[in-house]
DODREN-45547 format. One line per 8 residues: number of its first residue (from 1); their letters; for each residue x, y, z of N, C-alpha, C, O, CB. Coordinates in steps of 0.05 Angstrom, whole numbers, plus 5000, padded with zeros to 4 digits. Glycine has a CB too. Layout:
! DODREN-45547
NUM = a = X:Y:Z:X:Y:Z:X:Y:Z:X:Y:Z:X:Y:Z | ...
***
This chain:
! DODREN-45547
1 = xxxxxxxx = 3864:8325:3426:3839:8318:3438:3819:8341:3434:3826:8364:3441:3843:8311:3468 | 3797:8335:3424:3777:8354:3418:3766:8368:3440:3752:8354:3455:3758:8342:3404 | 3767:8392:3446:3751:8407:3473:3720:8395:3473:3708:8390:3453:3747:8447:3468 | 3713:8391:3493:3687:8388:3501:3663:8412:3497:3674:8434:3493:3690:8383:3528 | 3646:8414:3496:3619:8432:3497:3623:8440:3524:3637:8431:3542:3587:8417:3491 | 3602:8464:3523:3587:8461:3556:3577:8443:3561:3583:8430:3581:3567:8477:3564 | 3559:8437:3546:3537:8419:3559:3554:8389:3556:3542:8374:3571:3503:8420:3540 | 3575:8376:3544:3587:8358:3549:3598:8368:3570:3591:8351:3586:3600:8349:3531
9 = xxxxxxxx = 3614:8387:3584:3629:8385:3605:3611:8385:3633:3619:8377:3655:3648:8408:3602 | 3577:8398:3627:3562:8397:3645:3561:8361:3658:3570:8352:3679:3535:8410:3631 | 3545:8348:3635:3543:8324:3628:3562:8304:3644:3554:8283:3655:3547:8323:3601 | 3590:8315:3645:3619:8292:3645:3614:8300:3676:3615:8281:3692:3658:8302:3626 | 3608:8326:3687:3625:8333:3718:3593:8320:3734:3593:8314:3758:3637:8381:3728 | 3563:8316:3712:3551:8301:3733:3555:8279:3738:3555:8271:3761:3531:8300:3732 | 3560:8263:3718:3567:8229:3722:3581:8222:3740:3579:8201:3753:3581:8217:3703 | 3600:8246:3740:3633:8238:3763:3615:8245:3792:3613:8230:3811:3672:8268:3756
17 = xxxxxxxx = 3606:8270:3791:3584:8278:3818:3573:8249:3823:3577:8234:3842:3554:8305:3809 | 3558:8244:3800:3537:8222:3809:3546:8195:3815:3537:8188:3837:3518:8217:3789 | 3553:8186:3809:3576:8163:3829:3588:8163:3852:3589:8142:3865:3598:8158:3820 | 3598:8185:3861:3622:8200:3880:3600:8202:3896:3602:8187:3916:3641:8232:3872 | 3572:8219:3894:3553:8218:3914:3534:8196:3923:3525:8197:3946:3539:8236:3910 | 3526:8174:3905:3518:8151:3904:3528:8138:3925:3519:8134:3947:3523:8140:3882 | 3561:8130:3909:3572:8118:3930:3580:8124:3953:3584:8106:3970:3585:8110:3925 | 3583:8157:3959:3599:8154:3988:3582:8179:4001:3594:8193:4018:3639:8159:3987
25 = xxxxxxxx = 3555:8186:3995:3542:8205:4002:3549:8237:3996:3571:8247:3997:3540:8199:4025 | 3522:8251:3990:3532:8274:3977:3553:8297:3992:3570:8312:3983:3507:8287:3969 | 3544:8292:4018:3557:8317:4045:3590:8298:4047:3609:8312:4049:3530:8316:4089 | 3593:8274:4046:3618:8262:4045:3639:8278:4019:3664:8281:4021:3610:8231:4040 | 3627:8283:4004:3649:8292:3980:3647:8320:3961:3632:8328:3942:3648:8269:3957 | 3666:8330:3974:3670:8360:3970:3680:8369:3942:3695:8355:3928:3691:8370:3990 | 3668:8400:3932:3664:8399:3906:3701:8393:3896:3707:8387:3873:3645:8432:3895 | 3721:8396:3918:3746:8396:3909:3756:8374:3891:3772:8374:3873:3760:8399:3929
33 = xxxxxxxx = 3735:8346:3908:3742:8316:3898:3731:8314:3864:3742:8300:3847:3723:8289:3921 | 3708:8333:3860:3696:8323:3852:3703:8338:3820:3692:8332:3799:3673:8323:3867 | 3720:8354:3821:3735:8378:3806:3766:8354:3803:3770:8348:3779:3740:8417:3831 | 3777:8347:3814:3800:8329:3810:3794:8301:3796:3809:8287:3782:3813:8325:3837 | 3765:8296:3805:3761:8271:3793:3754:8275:3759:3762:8263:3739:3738:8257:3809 | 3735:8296:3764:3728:8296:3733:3744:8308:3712:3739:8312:3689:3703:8309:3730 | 3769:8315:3728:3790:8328:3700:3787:8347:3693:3802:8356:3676:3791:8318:3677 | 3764:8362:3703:3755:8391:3690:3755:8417:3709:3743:8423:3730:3725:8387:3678
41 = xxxxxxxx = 3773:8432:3692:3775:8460:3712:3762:8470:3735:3738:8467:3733:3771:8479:3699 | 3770:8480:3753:3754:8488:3778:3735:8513:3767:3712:8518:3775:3776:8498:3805 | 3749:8529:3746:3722:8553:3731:3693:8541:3712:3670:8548:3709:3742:8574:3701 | 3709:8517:3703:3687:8507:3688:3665:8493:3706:3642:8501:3706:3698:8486:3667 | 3674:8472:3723:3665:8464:3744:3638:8488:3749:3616:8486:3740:3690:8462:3766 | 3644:8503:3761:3631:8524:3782:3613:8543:3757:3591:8554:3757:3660:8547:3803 | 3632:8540:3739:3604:8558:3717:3578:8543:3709:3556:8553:3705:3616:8567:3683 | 3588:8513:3706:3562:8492:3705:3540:8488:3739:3517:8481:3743:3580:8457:3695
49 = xxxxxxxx = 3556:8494:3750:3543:8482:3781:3559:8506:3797:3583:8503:3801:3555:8442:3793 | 3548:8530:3808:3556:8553:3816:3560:8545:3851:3574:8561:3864:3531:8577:3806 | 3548:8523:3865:3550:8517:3893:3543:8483:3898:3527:8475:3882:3528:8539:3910 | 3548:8472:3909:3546:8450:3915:3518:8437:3919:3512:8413:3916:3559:8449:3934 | 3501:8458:3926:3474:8455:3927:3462:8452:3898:3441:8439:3895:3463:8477:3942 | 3473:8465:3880:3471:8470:3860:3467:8438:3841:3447:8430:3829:3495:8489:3857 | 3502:8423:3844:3504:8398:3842:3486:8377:3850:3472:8363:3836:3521:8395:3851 | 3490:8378:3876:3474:8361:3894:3436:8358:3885:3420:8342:3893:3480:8376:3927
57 = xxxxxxxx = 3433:8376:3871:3401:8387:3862:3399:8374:3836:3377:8364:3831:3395:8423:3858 | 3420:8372:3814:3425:8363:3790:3433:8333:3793:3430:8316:3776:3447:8379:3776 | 3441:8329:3816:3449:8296:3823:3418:8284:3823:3409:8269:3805:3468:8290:3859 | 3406:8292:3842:3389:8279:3847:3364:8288:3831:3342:8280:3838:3388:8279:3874 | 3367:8303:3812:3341:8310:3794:3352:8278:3773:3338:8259:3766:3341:8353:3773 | 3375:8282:3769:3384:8267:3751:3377:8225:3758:3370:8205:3747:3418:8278:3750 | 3382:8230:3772:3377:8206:3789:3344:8200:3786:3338:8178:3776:3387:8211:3822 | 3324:8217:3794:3298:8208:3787:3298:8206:3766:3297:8183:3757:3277:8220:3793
65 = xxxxxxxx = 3300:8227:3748:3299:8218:3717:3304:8198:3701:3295:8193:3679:3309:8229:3706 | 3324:8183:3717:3346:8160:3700:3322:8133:3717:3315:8113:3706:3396:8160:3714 | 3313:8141:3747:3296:8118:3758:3265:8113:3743:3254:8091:3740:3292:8125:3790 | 3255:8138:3734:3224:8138:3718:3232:8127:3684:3215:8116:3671:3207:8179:3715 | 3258:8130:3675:3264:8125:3646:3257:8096:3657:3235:8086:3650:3299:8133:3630 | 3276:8081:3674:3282:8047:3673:3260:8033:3684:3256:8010:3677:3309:8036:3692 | 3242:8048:3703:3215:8044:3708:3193:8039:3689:3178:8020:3691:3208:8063:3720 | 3190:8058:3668:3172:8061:3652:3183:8037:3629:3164:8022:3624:3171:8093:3643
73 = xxxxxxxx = 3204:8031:3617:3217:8014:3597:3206:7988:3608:3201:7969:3593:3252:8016:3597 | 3201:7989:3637:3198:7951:3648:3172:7955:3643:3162:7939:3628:3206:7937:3686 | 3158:7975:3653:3121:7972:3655:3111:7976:3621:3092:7966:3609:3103:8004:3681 | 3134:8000:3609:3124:7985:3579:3120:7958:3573:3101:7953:3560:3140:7989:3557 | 3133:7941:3580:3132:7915:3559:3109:7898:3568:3101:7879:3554:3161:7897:3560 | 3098:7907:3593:3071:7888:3602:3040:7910:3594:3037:7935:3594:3073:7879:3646 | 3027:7894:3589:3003:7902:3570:2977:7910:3589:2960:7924:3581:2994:7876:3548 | 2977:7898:3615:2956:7906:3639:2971:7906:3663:2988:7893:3675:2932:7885:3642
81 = xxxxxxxx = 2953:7934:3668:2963:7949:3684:2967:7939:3713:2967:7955:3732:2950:7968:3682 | 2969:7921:3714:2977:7903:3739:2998:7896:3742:3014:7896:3760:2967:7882:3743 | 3000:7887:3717:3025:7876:3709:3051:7891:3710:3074:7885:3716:3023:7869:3686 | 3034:7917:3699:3050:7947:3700:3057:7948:3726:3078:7935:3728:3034:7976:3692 | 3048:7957:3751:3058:7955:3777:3059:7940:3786:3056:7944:3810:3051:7963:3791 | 3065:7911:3778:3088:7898:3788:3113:7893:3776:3133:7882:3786:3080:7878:3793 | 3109:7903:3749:3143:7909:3741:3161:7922:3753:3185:7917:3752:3148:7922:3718 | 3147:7946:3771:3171:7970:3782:3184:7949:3810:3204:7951:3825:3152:8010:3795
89 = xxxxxxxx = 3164:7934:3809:3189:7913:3836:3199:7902:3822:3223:7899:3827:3180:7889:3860 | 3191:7891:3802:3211:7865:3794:3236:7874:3783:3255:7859:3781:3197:7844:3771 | 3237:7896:3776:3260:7918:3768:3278:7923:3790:3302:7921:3791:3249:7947:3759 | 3264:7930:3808:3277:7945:3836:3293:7925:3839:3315:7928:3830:3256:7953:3866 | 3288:7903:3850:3294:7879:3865:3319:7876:3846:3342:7871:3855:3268:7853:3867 | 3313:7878:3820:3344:7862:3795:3364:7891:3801:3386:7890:3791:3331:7858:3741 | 3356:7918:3816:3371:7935:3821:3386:7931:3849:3410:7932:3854:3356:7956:3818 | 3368:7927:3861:3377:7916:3892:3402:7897:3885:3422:7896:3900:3349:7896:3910
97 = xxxxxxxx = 3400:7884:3866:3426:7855:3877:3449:7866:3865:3470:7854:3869:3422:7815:3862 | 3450:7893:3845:3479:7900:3833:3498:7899:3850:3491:7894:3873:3481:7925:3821 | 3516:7901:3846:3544:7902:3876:3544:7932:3878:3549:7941:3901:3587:7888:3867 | 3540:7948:3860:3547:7977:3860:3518:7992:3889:3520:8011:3904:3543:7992:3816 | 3498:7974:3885:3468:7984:3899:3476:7994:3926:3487:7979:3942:3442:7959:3904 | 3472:8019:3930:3467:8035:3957:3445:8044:3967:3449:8062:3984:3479:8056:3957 | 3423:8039:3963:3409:8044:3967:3389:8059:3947:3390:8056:3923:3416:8048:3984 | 3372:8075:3960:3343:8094:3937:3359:8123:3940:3358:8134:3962:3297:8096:3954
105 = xxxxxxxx = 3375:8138:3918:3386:8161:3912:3362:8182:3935:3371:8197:3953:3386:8166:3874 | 3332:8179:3928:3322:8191:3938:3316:8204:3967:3316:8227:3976:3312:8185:3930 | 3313:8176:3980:3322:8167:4008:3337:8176:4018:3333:8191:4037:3329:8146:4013 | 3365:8171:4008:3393:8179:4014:3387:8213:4019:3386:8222:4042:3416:8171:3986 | 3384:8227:3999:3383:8252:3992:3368:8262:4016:3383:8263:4035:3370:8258:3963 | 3352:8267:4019:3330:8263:4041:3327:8261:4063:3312:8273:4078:3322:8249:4040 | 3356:8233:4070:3360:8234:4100:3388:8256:4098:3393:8272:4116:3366:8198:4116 | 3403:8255:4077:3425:8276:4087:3419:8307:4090:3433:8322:4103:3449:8276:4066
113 = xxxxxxxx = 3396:8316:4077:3386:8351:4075:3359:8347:4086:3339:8351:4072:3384:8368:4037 | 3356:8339:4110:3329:8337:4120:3309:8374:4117:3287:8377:4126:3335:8324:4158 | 3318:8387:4109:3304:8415:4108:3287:8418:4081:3297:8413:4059:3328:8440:4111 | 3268:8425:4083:3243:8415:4070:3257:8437:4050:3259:8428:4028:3208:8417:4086 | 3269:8468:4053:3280:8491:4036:3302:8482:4023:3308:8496:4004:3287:8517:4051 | 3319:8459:4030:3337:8456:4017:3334:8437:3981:3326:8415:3975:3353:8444:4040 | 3342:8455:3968:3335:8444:3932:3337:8419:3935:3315:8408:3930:3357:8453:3905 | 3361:8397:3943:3358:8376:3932:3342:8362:3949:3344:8338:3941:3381:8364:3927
121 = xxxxxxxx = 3319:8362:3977:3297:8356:3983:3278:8370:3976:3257:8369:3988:3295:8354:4001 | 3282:8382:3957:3248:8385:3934:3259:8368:3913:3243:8357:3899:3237:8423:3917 | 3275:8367:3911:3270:8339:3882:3267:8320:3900:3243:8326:3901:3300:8329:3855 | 3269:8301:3916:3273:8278:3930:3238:8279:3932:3222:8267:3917:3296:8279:3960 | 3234:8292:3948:3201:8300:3958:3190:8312:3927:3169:8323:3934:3200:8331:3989 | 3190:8314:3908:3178:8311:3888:3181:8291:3870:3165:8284:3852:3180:8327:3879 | 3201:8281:3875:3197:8252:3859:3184:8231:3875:3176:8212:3862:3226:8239:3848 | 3181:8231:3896:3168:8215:3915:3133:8222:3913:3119:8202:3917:3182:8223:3945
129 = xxxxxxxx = 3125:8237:3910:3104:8247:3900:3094:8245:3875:3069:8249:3872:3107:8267:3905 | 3113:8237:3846:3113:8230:3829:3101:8207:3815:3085:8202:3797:3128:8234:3829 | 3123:8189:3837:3117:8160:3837:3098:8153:3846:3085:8139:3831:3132:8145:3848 | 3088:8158:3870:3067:8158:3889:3036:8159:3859:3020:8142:3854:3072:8194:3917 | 3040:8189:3845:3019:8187:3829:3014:8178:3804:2992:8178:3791:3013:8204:3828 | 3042:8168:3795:3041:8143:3776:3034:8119:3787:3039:8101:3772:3066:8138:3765 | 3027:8115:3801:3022:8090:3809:2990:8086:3816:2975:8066:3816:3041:8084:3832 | 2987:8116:3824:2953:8109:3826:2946:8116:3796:2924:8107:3789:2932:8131:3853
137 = xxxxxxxx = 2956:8125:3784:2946:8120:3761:2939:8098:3745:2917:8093:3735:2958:8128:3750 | 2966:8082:3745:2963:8058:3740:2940:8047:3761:2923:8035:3749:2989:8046:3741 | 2937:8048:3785:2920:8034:3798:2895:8031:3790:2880:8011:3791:2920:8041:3820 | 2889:8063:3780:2862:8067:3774:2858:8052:3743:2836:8048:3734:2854:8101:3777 | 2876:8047:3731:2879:8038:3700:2873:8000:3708:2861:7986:3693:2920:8049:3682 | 2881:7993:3727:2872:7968:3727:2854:7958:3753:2856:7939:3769:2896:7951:3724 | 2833:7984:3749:2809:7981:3772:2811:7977:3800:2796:7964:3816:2794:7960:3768 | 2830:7990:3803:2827:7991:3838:2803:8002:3844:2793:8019:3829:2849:8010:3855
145 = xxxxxxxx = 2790:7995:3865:2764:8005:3878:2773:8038:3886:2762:8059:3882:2753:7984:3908 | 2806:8030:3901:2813:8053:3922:2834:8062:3910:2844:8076:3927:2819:8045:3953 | 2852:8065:3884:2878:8078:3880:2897:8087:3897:2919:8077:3900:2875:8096:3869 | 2887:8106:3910:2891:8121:3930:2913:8104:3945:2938:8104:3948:2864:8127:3946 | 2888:8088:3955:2900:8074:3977:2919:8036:3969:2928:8018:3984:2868:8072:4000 | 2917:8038:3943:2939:8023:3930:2965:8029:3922:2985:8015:3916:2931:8016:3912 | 2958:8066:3923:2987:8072:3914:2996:8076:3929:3020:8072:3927:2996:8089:3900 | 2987:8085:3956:3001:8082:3987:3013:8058:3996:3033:8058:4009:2982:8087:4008
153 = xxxxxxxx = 3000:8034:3989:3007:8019:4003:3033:8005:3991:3049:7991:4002:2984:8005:4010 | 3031:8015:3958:3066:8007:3942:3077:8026:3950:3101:8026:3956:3072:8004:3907 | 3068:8037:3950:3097:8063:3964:3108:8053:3977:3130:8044:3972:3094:8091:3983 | 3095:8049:4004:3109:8040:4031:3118:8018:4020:3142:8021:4019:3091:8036:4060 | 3112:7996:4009:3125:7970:3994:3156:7977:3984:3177:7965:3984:3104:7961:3965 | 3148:8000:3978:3175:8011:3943:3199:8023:3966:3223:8019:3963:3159:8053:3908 | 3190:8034:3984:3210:8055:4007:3221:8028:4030:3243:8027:4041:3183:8087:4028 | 3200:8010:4033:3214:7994:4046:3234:7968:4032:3251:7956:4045:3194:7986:4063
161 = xxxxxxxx = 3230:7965:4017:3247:7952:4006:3282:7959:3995:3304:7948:3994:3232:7948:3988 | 3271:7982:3989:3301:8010:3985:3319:8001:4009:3342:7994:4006:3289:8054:3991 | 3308:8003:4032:3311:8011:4069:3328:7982:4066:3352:7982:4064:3274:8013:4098 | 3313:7961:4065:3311:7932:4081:3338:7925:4059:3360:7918:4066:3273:7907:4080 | 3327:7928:4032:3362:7924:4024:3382:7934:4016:3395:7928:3996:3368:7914:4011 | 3388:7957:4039:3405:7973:4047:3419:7953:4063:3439:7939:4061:3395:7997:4059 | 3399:7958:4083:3411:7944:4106:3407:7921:4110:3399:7922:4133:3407:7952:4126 | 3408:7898:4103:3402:7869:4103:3411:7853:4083:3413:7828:4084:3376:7866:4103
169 = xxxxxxxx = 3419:7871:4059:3421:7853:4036:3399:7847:4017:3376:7846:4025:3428:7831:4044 | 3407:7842:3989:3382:7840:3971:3364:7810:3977:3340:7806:3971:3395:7840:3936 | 3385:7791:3993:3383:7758:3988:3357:7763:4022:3347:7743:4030:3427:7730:3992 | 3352:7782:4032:3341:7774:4054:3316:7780:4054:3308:7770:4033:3352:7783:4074 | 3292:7793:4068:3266:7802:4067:3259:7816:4040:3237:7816:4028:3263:7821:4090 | 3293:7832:4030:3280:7843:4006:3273:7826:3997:3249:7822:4002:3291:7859:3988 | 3282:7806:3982:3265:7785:3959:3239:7777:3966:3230:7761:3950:3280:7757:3955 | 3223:7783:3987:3191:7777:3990:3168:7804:3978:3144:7808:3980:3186:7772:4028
177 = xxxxxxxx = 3196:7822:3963:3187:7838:3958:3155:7836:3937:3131:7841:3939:3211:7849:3951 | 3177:7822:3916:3148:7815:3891:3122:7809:3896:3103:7817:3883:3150:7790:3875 | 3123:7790:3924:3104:7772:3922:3092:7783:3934:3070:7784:3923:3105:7748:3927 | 3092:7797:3960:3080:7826:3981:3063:7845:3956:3038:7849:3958:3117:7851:4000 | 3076:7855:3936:3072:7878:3924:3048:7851:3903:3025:7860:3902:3107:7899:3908 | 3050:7835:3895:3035:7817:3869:3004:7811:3892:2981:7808:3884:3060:7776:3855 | 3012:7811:3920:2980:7807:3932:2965:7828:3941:2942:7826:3948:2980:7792:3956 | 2979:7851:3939:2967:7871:3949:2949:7886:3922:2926:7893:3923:2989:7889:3964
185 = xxxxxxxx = 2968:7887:3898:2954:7893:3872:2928:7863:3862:2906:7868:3851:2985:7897:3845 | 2934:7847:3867:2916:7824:3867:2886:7822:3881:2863:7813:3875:2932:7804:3878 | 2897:7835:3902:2873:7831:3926:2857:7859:3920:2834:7858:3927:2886:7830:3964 | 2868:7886:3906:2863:7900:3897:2845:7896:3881:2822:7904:3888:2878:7906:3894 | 2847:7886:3855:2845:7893:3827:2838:7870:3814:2830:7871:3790:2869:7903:3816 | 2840:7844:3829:2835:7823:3816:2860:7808:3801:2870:7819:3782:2815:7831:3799 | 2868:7788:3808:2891:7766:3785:2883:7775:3749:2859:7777:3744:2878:7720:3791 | 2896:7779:3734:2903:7782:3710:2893:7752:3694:2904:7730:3694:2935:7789:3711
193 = xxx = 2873:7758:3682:2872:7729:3663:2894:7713:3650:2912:7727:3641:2858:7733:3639 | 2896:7690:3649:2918:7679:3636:2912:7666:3610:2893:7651:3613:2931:7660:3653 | 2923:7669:3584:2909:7662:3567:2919:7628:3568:2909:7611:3553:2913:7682:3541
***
């Protein structure tokens, strides 16, 4: 069997992190599990990720990154920018019903390290901030009067939906998600011509 790289062994011990914390929360699973699961030495382990905080910071950087890639891929394929922010629900929502869905990585992160100094709530709170200004971007790209106050109001749309199908299930309030988020950009910005 061929040795791995660093950066493959970096790579392998996040995936295993990133599941392990997904599913059963990051403070739930200790770097010991997470060193037995991934098959890879407790030195190697710790030379890629030196403290748990360390991990936990790479989890959830990793996690926005992988959420703005699958975000951006849906709002590519629509051509006005309305359309564009309402893809990131219609995405969310086809994320919400997986069996694996626990909720928004970010969220999660967030409520477990509530300390504004702790690393993996500066990624959480910067990707939240991220999104927040992708979206008025887009807002302002398909004439919102107010951006501002369109990207606020999907936020709260995008964070409550995370919440509601957590706890409720995808089949319940979340699914009024689209149509909440399609009147608020509508009433915004105007309906999209239909050819």
């Amino acid at each position: 069997m061929a040795r791995r790289t660093a950066e493959e062994n970096r790579r392998h011990v996040l995936a295993v992190a990133s599941g392990l914390y997904y599913q059963h929360g990051i403070r739930a699973v200790g770097m010991d599990r997470v060193v037995k699961e991934s098959g890879v030495g407790n030195a190697t382990v710790y030379r890629q990720f030196p403290t748990k905080d360390a991990l936990a910071s790479a989890y959830t950087q990793d996690r926005a990154d992988a959420w703005f890639a699958r975000m951006r891929k849906a709002a590519d394929q629509a051509d006005d920018p309305r359309e564009k922010l309402l893809s990131i629900f219609t995405t969310v929502i086809e994320e919400t019903e997986l069996p694996t869905f626990r909720g928004c990585p970010m969220l999660n992160t967030h409520t477990e390290f509530p300390d504004p100094q702790h690393p993996a709530n500066r990624v959480a709170v910067t990707h939240e901030q991220r999104v927040r200004r992708w979206m008025r971007d887009l807002a302002a790209d398909a004439c919102a009067p107010d951006p501002e106050q369109l990207a606020d109001d999907l936020l709260l749309v995008l964070n409550g939906v995370y919440v509601t199908a957590t706890v409720l299930g995808p089949q319940g309030p979340a699914q009024r998600t689209v149509e909440l988020a399609r009147r608020l950009i509508w009433t915004a910005c105007g309906e999209p011509r239909r050819p």
